[in-house]
C-alpha positions, -999 to 999 in steps of 0.1 A, spaced: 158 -896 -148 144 -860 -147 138 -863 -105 173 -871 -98 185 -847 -124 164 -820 -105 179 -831 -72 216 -824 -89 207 -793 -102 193 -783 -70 219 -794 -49 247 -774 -71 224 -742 -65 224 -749 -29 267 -754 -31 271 -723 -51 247 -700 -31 261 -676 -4 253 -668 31 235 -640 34 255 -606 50 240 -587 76 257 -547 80 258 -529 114 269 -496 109 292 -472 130 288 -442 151 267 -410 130 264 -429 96 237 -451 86 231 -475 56 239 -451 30 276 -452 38 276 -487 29 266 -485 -5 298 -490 -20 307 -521 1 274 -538 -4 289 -535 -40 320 -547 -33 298 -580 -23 278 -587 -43 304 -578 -71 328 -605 -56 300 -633 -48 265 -625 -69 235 -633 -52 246 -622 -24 217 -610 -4 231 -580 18 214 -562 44 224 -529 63 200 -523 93 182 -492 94 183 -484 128 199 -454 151 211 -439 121 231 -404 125 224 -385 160 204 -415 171 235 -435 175 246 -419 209 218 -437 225 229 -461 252 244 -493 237 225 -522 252 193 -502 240 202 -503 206 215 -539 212 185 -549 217 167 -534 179 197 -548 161 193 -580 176 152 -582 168 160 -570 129 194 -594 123 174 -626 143 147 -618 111 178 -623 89 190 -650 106 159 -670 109 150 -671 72 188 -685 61 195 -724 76 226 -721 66 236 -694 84 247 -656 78 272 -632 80 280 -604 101 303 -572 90 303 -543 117 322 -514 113 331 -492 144 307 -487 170 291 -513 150 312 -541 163 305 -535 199 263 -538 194 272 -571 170 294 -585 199 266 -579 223 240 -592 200 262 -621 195 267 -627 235 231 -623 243 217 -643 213 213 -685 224 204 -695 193 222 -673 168 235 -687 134 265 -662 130 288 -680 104 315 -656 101 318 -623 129 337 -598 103 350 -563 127 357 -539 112 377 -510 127 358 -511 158 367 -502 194 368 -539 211 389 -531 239 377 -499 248 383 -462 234 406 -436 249 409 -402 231 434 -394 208 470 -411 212 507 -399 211 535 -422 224 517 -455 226 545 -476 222 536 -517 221 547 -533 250 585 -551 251 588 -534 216 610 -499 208 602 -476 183 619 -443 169 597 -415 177 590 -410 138 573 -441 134 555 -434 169 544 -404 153 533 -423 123 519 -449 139 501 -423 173 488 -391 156 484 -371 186 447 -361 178 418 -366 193 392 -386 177 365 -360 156 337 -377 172 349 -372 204 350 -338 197 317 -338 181 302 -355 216 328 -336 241 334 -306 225 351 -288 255 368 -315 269 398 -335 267 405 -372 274 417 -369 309 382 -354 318 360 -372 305 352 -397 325 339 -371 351 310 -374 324 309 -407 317 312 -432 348 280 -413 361 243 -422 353 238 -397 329 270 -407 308 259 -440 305 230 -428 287 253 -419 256 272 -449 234 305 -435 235 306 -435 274 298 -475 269 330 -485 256 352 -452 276 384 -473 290 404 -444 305 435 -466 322 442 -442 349 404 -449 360 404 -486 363 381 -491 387 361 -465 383 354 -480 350 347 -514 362 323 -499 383 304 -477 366 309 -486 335 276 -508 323 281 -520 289 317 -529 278 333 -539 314 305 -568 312 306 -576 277 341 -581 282 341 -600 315 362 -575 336 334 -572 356 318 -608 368 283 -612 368 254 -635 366 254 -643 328 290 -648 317 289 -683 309 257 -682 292 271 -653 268 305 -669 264 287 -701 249 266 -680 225 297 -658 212 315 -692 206 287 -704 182 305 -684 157 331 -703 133 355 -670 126 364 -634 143 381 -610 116 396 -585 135 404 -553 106 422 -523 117 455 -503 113 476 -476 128 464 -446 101 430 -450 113 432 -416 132 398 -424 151 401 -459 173 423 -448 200 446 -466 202 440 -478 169 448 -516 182 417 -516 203 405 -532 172 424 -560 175 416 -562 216 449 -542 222 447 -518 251 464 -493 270 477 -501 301 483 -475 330 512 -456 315 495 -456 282 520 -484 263 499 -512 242 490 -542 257 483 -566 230 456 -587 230 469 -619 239 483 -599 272 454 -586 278 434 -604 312 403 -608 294 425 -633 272 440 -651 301 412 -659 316 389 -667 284 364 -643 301 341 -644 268 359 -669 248 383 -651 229 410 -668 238 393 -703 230 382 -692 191 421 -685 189 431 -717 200 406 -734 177 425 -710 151 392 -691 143 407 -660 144 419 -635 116 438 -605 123 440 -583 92 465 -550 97 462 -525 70 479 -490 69 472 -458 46 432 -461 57 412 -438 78 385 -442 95 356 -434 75 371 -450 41 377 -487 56 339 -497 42 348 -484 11 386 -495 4 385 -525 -24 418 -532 -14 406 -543 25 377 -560 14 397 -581 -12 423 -584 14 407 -587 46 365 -599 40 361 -610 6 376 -649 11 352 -652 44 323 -640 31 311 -673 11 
């Protein structure tokens, strides 16, 4: 009787335990900003084993995207390889651009759950006044509510004499490319120049055709769930529902998501996770940026029941 008691015992360890989470930071933080919600996980589900890359930390995260991609894919695929059952993966901000790369160019990745978090999916565009939602009206208080008319403070930080109607002069050239921000720059009234230029998020996306779109599109849909977090006090995605793949369009109104081309044409799956219901849209006001991975309120809300 004691083997097939061990067997029970062992099997109720193996129902109880949790996938392990694996934390991609944002744009000049590193792991240490994560502190607090690493405790908000292992609070909520103990044993938890949580992990925050250590890589382009601070300054170092304005290196080109798909070079960083490339790191974070080699230290999560250690993660990854060492739980059977697969793992988690929270990114907040810039974060969720390298994860949805890593995701893309990753055949044999065992992403359970894609968690992002405040991040830019659709592209970043300065600060944001008057960005009404398509076929909706609004009074202009709750437009200024909803579209502080500021730019983003990392813009400024990277840009510091520019405004957003300039800067792609900088950034759909060779030596913009070379900084992470320029990566995911969507100014509308540049389309093509963006398409064209542009070598990280126009191919991510699959605005811009190439070679290995189907391949990618089969590796992001080996995930099971997309949590899209964001909301309109956020003061730093711009607009703030590029985090839920909402984007201006040429006179600077919202297009929302499922408007959006990309969507239409299922260029990278999206719009087949959302038919197989696996994606979560989670809208939260009152937070800013920098206090999403930190808010016990969102994590309860938003990451806590898909993070088992």
């Amino acid at each position: 009787m004691e083997a097939p008691l061990l067997l029970l015992l062992l099997a109720a360890v193996r129902v109880d335990a949790y996938r392990p989470v694996i934390i991609v930071h944002g744009i000049f933080d590193g792991p240490k900003q994560f502190r607090t919600l690493s405790a908000f996980i292992t609070e909520a589900h103990p044993g938890t084993e949580v992990t925050v890359i250590d890589l382009y930390d601070n300054l170092s995260s304005l290196k080109p995207l798909w070079t960083q991609v490339q790191h974070f894919r080699r230290a999560a695929s250690t993660v990854m390889e060492a739980a059977p059952d697969g793992v988690h993966l929270l990114c907040f901000s810039q974060g969720g651009l390298i994860c949805r790369a890593l995701l893309a160019t990753t055949p044999d990745h065992n992403v359970h759950t894609f968690i992002s978090l405040s991040s830019p999916q659709a592209g970043q565009y300065g600060g944001q006044r008057s960005c009404d939602v398509q076929g909706l009206s609004r009074s202009e208080g709750e437009l200024t509510r909803l579209c502080p008319s500021t730019d983003t403070d990392y813009l400024n930080r990277v840009f510091p004499e520019c405004v957003k109607k300039t800067v792609y002069y900088f950034c759909y050239r060779r030596l913009g490319q070379r900084v992470s921000i320029c990566d995911y720059w969507n100014d509308p009234h540049h389309r093509s120049s963006y398409l064209q230029n542009n070598v990280f998020l126009p191919l991510l996306n699959g605005d811009r055709p190439h070679e290995d779109m189907t391949a990618w599109r089969e590796n992001f849909l080996r995930i099971q769930r997309l949590v899209l977090i964001g909301g309109p006090d956020d003061g730093v995605i711009t607009p703030w529902q590029s985090s839920h793949f909402g984007f201006y369009d040429s006179s600077e109104l919202v297009v929302e998501m499922r408007k959006q081309e990309f969507y239409r044409n299922d260029t990278f799956g999206l719009r087949m996770l959302d038919a197989r219901g696996a994606v979560s849209v989670c809208i939260w006001p009152e937070v800013k940026h920098v206090q999403w991975h930190s808010n016990h309120s969102v994590f309860s809300s938003c990451m806590e029941k898909w993070l088992t």
